[in-house]
VMD Tcl script that draws the C-alpha trace (Angstrom):
set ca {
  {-132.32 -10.53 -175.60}
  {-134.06 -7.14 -174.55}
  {-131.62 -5.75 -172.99}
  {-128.88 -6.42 -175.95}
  {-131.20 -4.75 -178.27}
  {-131.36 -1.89 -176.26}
  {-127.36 -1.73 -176.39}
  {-127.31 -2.02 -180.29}
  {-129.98 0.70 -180.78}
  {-128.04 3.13 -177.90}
  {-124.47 2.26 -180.00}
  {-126.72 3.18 -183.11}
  {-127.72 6.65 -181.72}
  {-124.52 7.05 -180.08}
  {-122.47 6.40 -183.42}
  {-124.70 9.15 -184.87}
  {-123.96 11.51 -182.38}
  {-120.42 11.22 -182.48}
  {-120.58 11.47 -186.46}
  {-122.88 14.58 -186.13}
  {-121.21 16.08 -183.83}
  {-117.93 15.84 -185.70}
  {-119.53 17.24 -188.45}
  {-120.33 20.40 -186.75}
  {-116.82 20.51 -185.74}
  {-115.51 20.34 -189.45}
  {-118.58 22.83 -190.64}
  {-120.37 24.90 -188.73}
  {-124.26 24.88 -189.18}
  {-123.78 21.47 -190.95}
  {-126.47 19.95 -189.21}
  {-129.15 22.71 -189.86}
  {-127.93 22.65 -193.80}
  {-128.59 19.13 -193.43}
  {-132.30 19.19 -192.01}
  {-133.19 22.11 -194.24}
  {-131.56 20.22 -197.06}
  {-133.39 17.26 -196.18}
  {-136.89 19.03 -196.72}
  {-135.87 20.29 -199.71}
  {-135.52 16.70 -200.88}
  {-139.19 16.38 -199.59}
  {-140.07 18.92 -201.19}
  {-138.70 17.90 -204.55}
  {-139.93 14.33 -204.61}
  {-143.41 14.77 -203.23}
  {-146.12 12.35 -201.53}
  {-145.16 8.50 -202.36}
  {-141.95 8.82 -203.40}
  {-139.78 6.16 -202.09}
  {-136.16 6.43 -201.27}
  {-132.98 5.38 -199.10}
  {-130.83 7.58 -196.95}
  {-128.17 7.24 -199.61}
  {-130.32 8.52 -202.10}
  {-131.34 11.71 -200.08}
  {-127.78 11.73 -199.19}
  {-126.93 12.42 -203.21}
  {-129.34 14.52 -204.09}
  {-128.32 16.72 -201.14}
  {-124.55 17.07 -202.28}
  {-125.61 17.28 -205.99}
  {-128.76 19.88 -205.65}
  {-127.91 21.94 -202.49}
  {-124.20 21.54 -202.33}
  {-123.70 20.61 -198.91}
  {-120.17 18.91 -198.39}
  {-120.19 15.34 -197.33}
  {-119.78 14.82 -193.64}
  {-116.54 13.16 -192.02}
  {-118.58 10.17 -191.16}
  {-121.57 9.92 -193.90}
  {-122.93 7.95 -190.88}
  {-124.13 11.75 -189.52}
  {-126.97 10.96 -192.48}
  {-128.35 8.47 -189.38}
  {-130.69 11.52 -187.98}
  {-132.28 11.64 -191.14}
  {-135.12 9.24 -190.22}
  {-136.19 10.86 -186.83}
  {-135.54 14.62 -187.71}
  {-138.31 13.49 -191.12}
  {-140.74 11.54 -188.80}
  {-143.90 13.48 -189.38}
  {-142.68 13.36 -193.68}
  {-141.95 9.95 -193.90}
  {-143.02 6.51 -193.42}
  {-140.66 3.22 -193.63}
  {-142.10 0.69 -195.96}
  {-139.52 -2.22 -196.29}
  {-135.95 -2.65 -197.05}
  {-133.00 -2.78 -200.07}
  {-129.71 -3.69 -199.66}
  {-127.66 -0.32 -200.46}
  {-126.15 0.94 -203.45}
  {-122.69 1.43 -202.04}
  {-120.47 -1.35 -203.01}
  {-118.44 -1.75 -200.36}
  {-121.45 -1.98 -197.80}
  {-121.62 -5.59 -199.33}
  {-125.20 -5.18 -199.97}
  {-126.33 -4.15 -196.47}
  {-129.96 -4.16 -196.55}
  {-131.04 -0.56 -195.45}
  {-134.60 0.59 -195.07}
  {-136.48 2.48 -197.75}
  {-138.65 5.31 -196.85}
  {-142.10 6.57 -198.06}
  {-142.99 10.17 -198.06}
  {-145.97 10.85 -196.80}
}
mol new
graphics top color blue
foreach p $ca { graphics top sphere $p radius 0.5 }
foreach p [lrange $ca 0 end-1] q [lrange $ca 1 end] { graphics top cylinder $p $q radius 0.2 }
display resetview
């Protein structure tokens, strides 16, 4: 059992990768527009605000402007890049319809 969570969590990261990495391929900089971006949200929202990726996700393209990536999985860095900002407190299932409610975890900032 450990050792198959292990190879779900490396797929996880290595999904991510890929999808950032592509990103940065399509635009330049796109992952440090994305970080800064991201602590502008934090910025924003302030201390116990809660919130998904998908919701940082549309602030970003609404209130900085960053294009979407090619994957919008290269939003999966979100969590560790914000480590010291946030906190996860439970989960939702996600807004996106086609996800078929997938639950996703909602963050606290800090």
């Amino acid at each position: 059992m450990q050792l198959q969570l292990f190879h779900a969590s490396h797929s996880v990261n290595t999904g991510i990768t890929t999808a950032v990495l592509h990103a940065e391929k399509e635009d330049a900089g796109w992952l440090n527009k994305a970080k800064q971006a991201a602590d502008n949200f934090i910025e924003a929202h302030g201390k116990g605000f809660r919130f998904m990726v998908e919701d940082l996700r549309q602030w970003v393209y609404v209130n900085e402007g960053l294009q979407p990536p090619p994957s919008e999985r290269a939003w999966g860095f979100i969590p560790k890049y914000l480590t010291d900002k946030i906190k996860p407190v439970g989960y939702q299932a996600v807004k996106n319809l086609k996800a078929n409610c997938t639950p996703a975890r909602v963050w606290e900032i800090k």
